[in-house]
C-alpha positions in Angstrom: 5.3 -31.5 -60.5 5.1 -28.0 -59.0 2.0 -28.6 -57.2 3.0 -31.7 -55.9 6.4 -30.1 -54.6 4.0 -26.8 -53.0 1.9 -29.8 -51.2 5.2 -31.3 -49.6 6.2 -28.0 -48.5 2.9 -27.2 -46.8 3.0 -30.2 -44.8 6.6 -30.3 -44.0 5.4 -26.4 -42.9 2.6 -28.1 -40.2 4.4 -30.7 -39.1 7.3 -28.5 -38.0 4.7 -26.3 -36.1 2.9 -29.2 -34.8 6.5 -30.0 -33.4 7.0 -26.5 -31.9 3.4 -26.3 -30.4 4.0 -29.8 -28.9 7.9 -28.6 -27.5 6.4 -25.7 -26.1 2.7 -28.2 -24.5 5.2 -30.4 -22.9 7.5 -27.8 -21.4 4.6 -25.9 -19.7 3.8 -29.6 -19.0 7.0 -30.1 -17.2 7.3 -26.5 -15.5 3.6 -27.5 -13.9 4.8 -30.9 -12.7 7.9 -29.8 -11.3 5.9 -26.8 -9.3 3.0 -29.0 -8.4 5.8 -31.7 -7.2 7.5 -28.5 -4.9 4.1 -27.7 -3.4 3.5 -31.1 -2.4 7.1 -31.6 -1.0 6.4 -28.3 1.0 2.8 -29.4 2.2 4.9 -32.9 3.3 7.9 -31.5 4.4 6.1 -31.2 8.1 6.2 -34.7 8.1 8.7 -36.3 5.8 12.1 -34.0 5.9 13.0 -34.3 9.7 15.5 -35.8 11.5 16.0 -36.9 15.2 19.4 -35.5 16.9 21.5 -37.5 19.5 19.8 -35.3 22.2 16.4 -36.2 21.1 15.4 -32.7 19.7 13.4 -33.3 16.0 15.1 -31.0 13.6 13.4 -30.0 10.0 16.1 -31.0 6.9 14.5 -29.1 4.3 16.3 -26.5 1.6 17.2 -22.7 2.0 14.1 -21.6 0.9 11.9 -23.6 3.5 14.9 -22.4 6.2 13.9 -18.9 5.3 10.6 -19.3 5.4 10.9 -20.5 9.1 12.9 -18.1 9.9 10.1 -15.1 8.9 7.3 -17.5 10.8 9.6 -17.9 14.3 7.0 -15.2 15.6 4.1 -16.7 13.9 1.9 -18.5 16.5 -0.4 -20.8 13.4 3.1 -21.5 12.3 5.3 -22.3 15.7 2.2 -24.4 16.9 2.0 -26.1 13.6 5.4 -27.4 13.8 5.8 -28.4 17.6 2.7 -30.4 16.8 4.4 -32.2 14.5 7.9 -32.6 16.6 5.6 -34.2 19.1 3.7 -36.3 16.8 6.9 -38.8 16.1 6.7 -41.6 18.7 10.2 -41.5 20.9 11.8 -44.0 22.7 10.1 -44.1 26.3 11.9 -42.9 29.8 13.2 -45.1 31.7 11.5 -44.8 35.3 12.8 -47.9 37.1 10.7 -48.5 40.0 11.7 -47.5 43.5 10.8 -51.0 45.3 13.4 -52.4 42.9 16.3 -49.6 44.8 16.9 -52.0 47.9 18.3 -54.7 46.1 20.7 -52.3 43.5 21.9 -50.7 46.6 22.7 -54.4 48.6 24.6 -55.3 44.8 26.5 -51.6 45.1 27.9 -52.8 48.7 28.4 -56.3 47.6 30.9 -55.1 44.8 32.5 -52.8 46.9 33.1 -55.2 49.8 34.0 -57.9 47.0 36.2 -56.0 44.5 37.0 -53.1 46.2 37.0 -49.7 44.2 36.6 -49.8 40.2 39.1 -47.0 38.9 37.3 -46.7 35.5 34.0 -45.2 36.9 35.1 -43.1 39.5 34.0 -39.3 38.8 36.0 -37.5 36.2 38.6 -35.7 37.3 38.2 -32.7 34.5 34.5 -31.5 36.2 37.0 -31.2 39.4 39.5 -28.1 40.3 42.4 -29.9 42.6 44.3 -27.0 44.3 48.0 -27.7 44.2 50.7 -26.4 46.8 50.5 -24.3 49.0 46.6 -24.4 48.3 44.2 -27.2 49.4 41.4 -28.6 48.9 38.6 -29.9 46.0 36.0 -27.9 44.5 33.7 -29.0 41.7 33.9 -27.1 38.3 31.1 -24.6 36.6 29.6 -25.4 33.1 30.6 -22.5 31.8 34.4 -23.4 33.3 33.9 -26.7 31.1 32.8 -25.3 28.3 29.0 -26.6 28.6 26.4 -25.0 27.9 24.2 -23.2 30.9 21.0 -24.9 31.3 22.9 -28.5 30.2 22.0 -30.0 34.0 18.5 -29.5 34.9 16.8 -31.2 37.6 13.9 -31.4 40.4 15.6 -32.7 43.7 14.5 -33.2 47.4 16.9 -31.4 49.6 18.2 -32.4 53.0 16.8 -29.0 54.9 14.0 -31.3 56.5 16.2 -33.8 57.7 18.9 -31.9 59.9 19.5 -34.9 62.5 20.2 -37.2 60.0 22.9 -35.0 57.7 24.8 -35.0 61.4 24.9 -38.1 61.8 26.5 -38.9 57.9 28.9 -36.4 58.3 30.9 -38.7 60.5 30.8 -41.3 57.5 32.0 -38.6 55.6 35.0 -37.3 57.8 35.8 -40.9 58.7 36.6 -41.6 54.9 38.4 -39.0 54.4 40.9 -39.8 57.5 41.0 -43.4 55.5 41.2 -42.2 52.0 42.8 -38.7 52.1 46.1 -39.6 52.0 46.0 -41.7 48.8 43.4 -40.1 46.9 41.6 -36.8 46.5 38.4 -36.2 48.0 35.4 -33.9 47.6 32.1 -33.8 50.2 29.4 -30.7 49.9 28.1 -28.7 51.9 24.7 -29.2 53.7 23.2 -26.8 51.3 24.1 -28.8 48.7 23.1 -32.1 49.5 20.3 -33.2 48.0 18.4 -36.4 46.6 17.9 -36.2 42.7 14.1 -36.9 41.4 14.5 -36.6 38.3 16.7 -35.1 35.3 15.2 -32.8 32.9 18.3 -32.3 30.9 22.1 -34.1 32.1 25.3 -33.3 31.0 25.2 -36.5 28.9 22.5 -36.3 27.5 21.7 -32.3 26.5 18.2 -31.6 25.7 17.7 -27.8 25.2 15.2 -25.8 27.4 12.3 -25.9 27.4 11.1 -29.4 27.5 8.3 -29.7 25.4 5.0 -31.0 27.4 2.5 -32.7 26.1 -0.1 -30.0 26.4 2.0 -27.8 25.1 4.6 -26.1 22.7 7.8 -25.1 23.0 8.8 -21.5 22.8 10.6 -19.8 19.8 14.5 -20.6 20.2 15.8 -17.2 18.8 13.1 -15.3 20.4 14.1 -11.8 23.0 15.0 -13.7 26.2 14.6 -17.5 24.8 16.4 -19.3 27.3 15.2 -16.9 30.4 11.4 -17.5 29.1 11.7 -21.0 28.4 13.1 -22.3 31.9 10.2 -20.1 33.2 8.3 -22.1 31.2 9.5 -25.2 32.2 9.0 -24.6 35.7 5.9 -23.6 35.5 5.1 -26.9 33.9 6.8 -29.0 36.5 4.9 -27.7 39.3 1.6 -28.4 37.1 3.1 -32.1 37.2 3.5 -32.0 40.6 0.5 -30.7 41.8 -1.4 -33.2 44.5 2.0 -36.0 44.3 1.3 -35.6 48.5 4.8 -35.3 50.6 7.7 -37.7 50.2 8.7 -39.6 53.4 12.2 -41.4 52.8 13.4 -44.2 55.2 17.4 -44.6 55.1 18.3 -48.0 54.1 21.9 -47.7 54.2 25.5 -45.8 53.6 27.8 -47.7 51.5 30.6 -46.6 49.1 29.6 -47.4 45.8 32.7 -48.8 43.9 32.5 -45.4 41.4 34.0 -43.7 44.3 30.7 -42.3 45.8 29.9 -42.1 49.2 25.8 -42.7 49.2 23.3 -42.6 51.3 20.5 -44.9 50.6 16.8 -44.5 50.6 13.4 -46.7 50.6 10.2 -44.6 49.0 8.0 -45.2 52.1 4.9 -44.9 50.4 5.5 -44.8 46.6 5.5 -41.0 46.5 9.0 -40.2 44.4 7.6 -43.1 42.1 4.8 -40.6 41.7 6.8 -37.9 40.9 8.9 -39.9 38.4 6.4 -41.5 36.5 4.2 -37.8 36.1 7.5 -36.0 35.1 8.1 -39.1 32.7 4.6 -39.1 31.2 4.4 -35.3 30.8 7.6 -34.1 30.0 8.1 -34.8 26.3 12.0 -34.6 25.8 13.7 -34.7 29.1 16.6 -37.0 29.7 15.9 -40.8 29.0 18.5 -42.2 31.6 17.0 -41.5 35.1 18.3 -42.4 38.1 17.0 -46.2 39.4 17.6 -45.1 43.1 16.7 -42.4 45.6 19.5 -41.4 47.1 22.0 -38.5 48.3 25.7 -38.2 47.7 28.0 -37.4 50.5 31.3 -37.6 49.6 33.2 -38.4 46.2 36.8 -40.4 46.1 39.1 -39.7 42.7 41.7 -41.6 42.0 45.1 -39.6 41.3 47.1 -42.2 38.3 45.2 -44.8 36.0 45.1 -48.4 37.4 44.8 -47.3 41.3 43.9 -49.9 43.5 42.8 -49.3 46.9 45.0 -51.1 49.6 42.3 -54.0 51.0 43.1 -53.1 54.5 41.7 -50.1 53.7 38.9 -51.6 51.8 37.0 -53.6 54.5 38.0 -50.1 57.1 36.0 -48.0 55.2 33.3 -51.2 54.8 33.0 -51.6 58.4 32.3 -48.1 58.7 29.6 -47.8 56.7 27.9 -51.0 58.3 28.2 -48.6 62.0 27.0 -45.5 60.6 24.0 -47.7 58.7 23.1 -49.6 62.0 23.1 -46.6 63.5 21.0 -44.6 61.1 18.9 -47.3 59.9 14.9 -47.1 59.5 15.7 -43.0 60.0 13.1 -41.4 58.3 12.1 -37.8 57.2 9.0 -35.9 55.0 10.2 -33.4 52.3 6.5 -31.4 51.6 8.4 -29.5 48.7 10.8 -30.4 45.4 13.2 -28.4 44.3 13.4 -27.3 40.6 17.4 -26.2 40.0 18.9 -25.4 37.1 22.6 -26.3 38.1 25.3 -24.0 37.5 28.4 -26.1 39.3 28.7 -30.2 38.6 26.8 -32.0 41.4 26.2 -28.5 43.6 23.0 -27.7 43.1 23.4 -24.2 42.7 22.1 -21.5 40.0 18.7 -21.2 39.5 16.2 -23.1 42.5 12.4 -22.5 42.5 10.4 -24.6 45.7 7.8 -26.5 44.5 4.8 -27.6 47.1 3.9 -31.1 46.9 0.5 -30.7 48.5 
């Protein structure tokens, strides 16, 4: 009886240590999985753990430790180019370039509406990008960024300006002072100067639609956001790369197809792309500029005046209407088939709404 009770002992003995010894396989087992299972998420975090903002930026979501790790590579060229590779490598929802033989007919359906409905009050200009001077003061002036609390480089754009076509800037500034003699006295009204009239190519970044500096191009990465001088460096950068785009595009020769007010408010006028050259433009800019603005503009023309309404539910007086509708049919009859060549673009990083101001590099088309 003794030796049988030793024997049951000893086993109970080795199973309890086989118990232990497989406790102790399993939970280096586990520990090894679960590190094995972080180095993989790390290896896939590049491609799994991101996120695409409302401004089209590609953000990594990945945990505190990855954030710091990020943080110590931000000067780290293997690591910077590793992961603008893979912001570019997620397929994004394509630019829309309208083409410029379609403008014709959505300026003829801007000057329809106006002449049918007369002025739509809910798309005029907002009046908050605007400074309206109050007694005894006079006058309109358009607001900075910083004034609105936006940030710097939010509106950045290459434009054609109106230097190279002096006679015809004259000739609209009749339109312009003719509708404010009509309008002024019911609604506010704001025209630039010549300096600032221009005709908008294409938008790298809107107010709308923020994408941070610098656009990523296809050919190349972005630079560190938090590095010395970041924002000064990367619209350097992004200059650079929009001349490279515009290299050999040949000069722009615009025909003027009309001035109408649109029904926003917005005295325009209208060009034709004579021969296809701002289609060009928009089309390189659109296939190398990974990241600018999706809505670009579906017409090539210049603003010369802007109408605000002053109380919700204005409605222009219809006698006024078709006056400032038969003015726009003289000036155009008198301007139309005008034409001028603009041998340079202008890149400007806009520091007032709609001025043009700030930053301005020329750009050769030739």
């Amino acid at each position: 009886g003794g030796t049988a009770r030793r024997t049951r002992c000893a086993r109970a003995r080795g199973d309890s240590e086989t118990m232990r010894s497989r406790s102790v396989g399993d939970a280096r087992d586990a520990r090894g999985t679960r590190a094995a299972t972080g180095r993989a998420r790390e290896g896939c975090a590049t491609d799994n753990d991101k996120t695409t903002t409302t401004n089209g930026d590609v953000r990594t979501t990945r945990g505190d430790e990855s954030a710091r790790e990020d943080a110590r590579d931000d000067y780290d060229d293997d690591a910077r180019m590793r992961r603008a590779g893979a912001s570019t490598s997620k397929k994004r929802a394509p630019i829309d370039v309208k083409h410029t033989r379609e403008a014709s007919r959505t300026y003829e359906a801007l000057e329809l509406a106006f002449a049918t409905n007369g002025l739509d009050a809910t798309t005029t200009t907002a009046r908050r990008r605007f400074h309206f001077a109050s007694h005894p003061e006079v006058g309109t002036w358009p607001k900075t960024y910083a004034e609105m609390g936006m940030p710097s480089d939010c509106a950045r754009l290459v434009i054609l300006t109106m230097e190279d076509a002096p006679a015809i800037v004259s000739a609209t500034e009749r339109a312009t002072r003719e509708l404010m003699r009509l309008c002024g006295t019911t609604m506010d009204a704001y025209a630039p100067g010549r300096g600032s009239l221009h005709v908008t190519l294409f938008h790298l970044s809107r107010t709308f639609e923020y994408v941070r500096t610098p656009v990523e191009f296809a050919s190349a990465a972005t630079l560190p956001p938090n590095a010395p001088n970041a924002r000064e460096d990367a619209v350097a950068y992004e200059e650079s790369a929009v001349a490279e785009a515009l290299r050999g595009c040949g000069e722009c020769e615009l025909e003027v197809d009309r001035v109408c007010l649109a029904p926003s408010g917005c005295l325009i006028l209208c060009f034709n792309d004579v021969h296809g050259n701002v289609q060009t433009i928009r089309e390189r800019l659109a296939r190398s500029a990974v990241g600018a603005a999706r809505a670009q503009n579906d017409t090539v023309h210049c603003t010369l005046a802007r109408l605000f309404v002053r109380s919700d539910g204005f409605q222009m007086d219809p006698e006024c209407a078709r006056a400032v509708h038969a003015m726009c049919a003289t000036v155009t009859s008198a301007l139309r088939g005008a034409r001028f060549k603009a041998r340079s673009a202008t890149y400007c990083v806009e520091r007032t709404f709609s001025h043009c101001d700030g930053r301005r590099a020329r750009i050769s088309l030739g």
